[in-house]
TITOR-966993 format. One record per atom (N, C-alpha, C, O): residue in one letter; x, z, y. Coordinates in steps of 0.001 Angstrom, whole numbers, padded with zeros to 6 digits, always signed. Each point is the difference from the previous one (the first is absolute). Example, Ala and Ser with C-alpha at 12.3 -4.5 7.8 and 13.67 -1.06 7.14 Angstrom:
A+013190+007800-005690/A-000890+000000+001190/A+000900+000000+001200/A+001036+000665-000019/S-001386-001385+001069/S+000820+000060+001190/S-000770+000730+001090/S+000509+000169+001108/
This chain:
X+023977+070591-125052/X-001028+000838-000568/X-001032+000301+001076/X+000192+000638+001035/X-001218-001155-001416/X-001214+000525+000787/X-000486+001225-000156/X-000096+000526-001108/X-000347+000187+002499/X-000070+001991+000171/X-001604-000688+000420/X-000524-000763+000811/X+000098+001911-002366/X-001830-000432-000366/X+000155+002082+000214/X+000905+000728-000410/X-001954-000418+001055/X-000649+001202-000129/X-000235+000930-002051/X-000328-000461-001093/X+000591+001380+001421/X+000041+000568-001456/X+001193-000912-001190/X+000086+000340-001180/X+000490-001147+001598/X+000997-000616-001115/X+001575+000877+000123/X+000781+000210+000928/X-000816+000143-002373/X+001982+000279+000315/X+000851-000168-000339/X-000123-000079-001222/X+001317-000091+001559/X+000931-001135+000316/X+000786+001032-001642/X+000177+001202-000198/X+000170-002820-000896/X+000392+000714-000985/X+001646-000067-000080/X+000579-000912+000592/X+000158+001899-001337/X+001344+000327-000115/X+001020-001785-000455/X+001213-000158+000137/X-001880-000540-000482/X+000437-001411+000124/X-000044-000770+001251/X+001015-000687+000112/X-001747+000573+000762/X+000137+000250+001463/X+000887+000707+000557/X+000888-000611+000596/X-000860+001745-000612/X+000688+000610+001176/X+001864-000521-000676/X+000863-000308+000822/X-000521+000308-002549/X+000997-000318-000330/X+000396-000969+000782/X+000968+000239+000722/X-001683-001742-000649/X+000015-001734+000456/X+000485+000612+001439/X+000979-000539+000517/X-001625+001668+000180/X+000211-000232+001218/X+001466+000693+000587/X+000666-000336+000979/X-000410+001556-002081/X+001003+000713+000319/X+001252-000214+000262/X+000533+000086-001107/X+000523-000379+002109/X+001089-000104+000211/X+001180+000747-001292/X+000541+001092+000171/X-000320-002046-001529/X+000873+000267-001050/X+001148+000556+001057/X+000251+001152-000353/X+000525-001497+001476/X+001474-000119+000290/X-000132+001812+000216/X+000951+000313+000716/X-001460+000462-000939/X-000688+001008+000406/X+000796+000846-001219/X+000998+000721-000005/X-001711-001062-000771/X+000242+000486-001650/X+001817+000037-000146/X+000621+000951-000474/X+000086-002408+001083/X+001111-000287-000374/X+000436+000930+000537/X+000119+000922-000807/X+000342-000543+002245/X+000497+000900+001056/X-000171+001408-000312/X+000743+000858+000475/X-002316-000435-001764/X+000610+001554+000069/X+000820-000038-001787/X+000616+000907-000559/X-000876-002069+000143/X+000780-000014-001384/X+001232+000026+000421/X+000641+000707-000777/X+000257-001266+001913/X+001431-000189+000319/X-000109+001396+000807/X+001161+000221+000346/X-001909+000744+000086/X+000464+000715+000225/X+000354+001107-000930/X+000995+000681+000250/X-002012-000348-001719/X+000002+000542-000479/X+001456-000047-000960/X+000570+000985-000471/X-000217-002207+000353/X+001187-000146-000875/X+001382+000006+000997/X+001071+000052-000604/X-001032-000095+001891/X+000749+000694+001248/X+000185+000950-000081/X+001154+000371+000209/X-002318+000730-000608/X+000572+001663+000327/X-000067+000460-001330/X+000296+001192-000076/X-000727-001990-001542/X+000192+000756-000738/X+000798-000442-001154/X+000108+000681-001020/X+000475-001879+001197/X+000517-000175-000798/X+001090-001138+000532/X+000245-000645-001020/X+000478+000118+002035/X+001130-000093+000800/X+001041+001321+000420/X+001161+000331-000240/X-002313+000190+001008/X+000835+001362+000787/X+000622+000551-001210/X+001230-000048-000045/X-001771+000487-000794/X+000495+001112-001419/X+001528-000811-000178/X+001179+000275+000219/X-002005-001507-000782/X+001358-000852-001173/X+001412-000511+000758/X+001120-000137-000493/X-001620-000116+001993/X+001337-000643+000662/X+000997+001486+001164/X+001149+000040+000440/X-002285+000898-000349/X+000753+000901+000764/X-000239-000300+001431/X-000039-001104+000543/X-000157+002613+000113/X-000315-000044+001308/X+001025-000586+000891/X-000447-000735+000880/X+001759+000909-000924/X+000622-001114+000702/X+000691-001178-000257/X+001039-000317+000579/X-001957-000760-001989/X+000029-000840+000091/X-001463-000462+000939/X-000037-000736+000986/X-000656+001164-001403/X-001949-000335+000479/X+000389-000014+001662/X-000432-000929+000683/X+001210+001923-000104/X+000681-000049+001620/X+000379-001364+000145/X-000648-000878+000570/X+001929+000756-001224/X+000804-001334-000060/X-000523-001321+000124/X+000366-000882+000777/X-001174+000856-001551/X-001129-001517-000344/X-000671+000033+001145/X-000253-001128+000422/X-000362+002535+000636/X-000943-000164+000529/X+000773-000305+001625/X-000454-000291+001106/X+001118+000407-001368/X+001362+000060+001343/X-000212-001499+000111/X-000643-000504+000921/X+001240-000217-001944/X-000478-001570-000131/X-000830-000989+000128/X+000275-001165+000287/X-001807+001860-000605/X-001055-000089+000203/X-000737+000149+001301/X-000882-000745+000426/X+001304+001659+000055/X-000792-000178+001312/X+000823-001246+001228/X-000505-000426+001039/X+001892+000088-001621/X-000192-000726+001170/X-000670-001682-000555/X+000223-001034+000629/X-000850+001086-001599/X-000702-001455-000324/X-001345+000524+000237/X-000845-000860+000247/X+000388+002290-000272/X-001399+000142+000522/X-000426-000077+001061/X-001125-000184+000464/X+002834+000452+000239/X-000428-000409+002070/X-000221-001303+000109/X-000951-000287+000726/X+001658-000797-001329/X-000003-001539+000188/X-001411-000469-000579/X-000511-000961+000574/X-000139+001500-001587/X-001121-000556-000451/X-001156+000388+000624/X-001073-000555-000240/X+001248+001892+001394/X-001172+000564+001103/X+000250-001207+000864/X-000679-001003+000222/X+002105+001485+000286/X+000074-001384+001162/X-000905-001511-000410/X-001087-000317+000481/X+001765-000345-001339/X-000743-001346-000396/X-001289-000108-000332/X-000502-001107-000192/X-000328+002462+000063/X-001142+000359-000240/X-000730-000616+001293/X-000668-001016+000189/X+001210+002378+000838/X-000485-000209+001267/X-000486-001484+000713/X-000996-000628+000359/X+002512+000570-000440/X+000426-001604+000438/X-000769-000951-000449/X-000167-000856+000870/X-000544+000558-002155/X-000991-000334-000391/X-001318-000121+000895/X-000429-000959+000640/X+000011+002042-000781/X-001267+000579+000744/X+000165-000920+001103/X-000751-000974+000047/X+001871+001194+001095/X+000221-000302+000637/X-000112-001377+000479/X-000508-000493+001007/X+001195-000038-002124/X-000370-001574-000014/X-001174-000619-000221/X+000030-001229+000045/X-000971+001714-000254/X-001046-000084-000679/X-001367-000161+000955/X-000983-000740+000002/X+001562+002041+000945/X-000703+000029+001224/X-000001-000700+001176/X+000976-000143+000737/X-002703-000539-000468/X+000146-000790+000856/X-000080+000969+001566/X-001137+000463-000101/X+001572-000047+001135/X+000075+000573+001167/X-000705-001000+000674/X-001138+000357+000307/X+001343-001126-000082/X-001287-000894+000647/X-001144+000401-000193/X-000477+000557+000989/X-000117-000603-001788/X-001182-000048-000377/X-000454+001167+000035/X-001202+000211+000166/X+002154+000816-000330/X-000434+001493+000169/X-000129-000155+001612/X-001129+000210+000441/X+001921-000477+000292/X-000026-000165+001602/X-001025+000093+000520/X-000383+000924+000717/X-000536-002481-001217/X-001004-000429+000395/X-000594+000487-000430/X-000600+000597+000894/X-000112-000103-002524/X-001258+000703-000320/X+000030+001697+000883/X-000956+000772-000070/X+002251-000459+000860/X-000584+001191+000409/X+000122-000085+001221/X+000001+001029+000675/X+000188-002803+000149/X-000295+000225+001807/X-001685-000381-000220/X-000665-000091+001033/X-000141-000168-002574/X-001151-001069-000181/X-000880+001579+000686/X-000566-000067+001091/X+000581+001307-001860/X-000475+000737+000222/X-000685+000593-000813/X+000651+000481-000928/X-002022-000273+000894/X-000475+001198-001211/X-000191-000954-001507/X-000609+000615-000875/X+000934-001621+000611/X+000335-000486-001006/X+000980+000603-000771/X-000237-000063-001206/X+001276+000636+001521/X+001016+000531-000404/X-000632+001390-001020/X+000277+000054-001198/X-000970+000799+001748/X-000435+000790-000853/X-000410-000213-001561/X-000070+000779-000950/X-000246-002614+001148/X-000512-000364-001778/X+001201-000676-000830/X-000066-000731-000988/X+001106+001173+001649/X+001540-000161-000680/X+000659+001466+000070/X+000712+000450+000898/X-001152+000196-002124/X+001209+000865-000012/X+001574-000095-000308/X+000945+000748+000253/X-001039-001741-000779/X+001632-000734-000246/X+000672+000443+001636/X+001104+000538+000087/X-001794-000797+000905/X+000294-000180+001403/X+000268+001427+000538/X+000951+000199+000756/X-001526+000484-001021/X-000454+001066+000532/X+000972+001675-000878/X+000079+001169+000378/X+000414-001813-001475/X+000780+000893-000568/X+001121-000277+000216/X+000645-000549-000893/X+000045+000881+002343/X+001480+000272-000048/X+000756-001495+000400/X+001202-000247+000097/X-002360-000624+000092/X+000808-001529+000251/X-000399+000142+001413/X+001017+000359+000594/X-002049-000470+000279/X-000899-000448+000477/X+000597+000885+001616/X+000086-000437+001147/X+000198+001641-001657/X+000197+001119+001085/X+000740-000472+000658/X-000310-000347+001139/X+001782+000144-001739/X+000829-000443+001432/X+000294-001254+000807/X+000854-000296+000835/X-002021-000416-001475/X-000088-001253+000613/X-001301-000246+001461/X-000475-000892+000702/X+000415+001991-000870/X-001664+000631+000870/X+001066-001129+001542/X-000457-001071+000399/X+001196+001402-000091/X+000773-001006+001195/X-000359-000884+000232/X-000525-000601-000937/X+000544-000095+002299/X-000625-001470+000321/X+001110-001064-000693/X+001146+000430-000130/X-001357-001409-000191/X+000858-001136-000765/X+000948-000771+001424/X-000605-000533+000931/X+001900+000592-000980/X+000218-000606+001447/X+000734-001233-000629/X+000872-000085-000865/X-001763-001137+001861/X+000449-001082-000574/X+001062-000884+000771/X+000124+000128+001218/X+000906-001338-002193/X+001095-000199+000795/X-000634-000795+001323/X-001163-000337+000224/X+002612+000134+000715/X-000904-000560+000668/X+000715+000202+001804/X+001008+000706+000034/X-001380-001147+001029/X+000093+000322+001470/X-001068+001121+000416/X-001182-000077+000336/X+002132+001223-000503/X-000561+001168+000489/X-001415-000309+001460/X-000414-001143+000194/X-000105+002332+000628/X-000603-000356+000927/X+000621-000662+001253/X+001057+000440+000454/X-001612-001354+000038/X+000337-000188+001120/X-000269+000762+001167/X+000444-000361+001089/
C-alpha cells in the first residue's frame, strides 16, 4: 500500500494486515478461564498444567535453538569489526551484536 498524503487506510486493510494468530490466543484464553477451569475443576486445570509445562520448556528450548541455528555469527562478527555500517542493521544491534563487540581470534601460530 502506497502512504499518499490525506488518504486513509480502510478497515479491509488494516484486517489483510492484522496478525489473525492474535484473535486465536485470546479466544483459547477466554475458553481457559471460562469455560475449562469451571467444567474440569481447579485441581484437574493444576494437573494438566503440571504436564504442560514440561512440553512448554522443550518447545522454548527448540525455539531458541532455532534462532540459533539460523544465526549467522560470522557475519555479525564482521559487519560489527566493518564499523559504522552496523548502525543500518538493527537486527545487529539488538542484543546480537553486543557481545560479539570482541576481536575475532583466528586459528593459527600464535605471535612469534
Amino acid at each position: 500500500m502506497d502512504k499518499t498524503e490525506g488518504k486513509k487506510v480502510g478497515a479491509g486493510e488494516i484486517w489483510n494486515r492484522f496478525p489473525k494468530f492474535i484473535i486465536g490466543f485470546f479466544v483459547a484464553s477466554l475458553v481457559a478461564s471460562f469455560l475449562i477451569q469451571p467444567l474440569a475443576g481447579s485441581d484437574s486445570v493444576k494437573a494438566i498444567n503440571g504436564v504442560l509445562d514440561q512440553y512448554k520448556n522443550w518447545c522454548f528450548v527448540l525455539a531458541f535453538t532455532s534462532i540459533g541455528l539460523d544465526t549467522n555469527f560470522r557475519e555479525i562478527a564482521v559487519a560489527v569489526h566493518r564499523g559504522p555500517g552496523v548502525q543500518h542493521r538493527p537486527d545487529l544491534l539488538c542484543g546480537v551484536a553486543a557481545p560479539v563487540r570482541r576481536p575475532v581470534r583466528r586459528p593459527g601460530p600464535g605471535p612469534v
